[in-house]
C-alpha positions in Angstrom: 0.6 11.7 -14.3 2.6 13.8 -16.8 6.6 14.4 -16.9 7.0 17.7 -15.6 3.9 17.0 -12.8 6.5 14.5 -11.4 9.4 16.0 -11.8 7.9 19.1 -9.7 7.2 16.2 -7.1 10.1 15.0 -6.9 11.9 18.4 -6.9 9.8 19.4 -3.7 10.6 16.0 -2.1 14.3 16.6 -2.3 14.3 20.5 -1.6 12.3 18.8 2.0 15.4 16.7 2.5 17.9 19.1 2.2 15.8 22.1 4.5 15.5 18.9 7.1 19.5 17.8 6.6 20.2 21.3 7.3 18.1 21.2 10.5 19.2 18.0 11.5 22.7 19.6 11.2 22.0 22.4 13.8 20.9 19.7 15.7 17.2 20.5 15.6 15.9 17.3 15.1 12.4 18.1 15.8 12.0 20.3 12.8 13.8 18.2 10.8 11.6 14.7 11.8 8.6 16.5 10.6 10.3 18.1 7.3 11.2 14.0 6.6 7.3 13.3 7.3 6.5 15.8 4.6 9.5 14.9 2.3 8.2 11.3 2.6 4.6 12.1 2.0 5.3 13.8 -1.4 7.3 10.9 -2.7 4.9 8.5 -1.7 2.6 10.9 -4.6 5.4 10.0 -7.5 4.0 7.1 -9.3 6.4 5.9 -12.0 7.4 2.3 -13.2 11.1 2.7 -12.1 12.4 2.3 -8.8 14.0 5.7 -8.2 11.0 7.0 -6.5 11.2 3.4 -4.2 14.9 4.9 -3.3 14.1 8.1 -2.5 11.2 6.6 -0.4 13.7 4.1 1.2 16.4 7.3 1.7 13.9 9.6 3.5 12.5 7.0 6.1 16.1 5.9 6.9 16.9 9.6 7.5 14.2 10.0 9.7 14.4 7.2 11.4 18.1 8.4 12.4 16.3 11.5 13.3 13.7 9.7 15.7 16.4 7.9 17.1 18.4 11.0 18.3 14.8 12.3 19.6 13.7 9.3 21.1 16.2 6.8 22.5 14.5 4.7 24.4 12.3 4.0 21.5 14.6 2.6 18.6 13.1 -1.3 18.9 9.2 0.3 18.3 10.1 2.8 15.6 12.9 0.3 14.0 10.4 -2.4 13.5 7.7 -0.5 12.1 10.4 1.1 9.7 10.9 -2.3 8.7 7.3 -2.7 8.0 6.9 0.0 6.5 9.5 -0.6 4.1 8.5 -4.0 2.6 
């Protein structure tokens, strides 16, 4: 994949973030859960030999997951674990 293909990746991964920190602000966490799924679904496309994209990976889950957690309560043990999964 060339340069500027990732770089336009990783630009519309962040610009995701920062619409769903926004939302996640005004407290609407439902909007802002599924802006994460999306954020996290176009970093997941950046394949590069470093690790940044493996921190911005990292960074988005652990933002939704506080998201889901605020959404879902009850559910933190399920989610959590299958974060943790996901993650290694």
């Amino acid at each position: 994949m060339d340069p500027i293909h990732l770089r336009q990746l990783r630009a519309i991964a962040e610009n995701l973030c920062t619409q769903a920190n926004r939302h996640r602000e005004n407290h609407n966490y439902l909007v802002a859960h599924a802006l994460y799924g999306r954020a996290l679904c176009v970093a997941q496309e950046i394949h590069t030999p470093e690790n940044d994209r493996n921190f911005l990976v990292t960074r988005i889950r652990t933002d939704q997951q506080a998201v889901f957690e605020m959404l879902c309560p009850g559910e933190r043990g399920v989610e959590k674990a299958a974060l943790e999964r996901a993650i290694r």
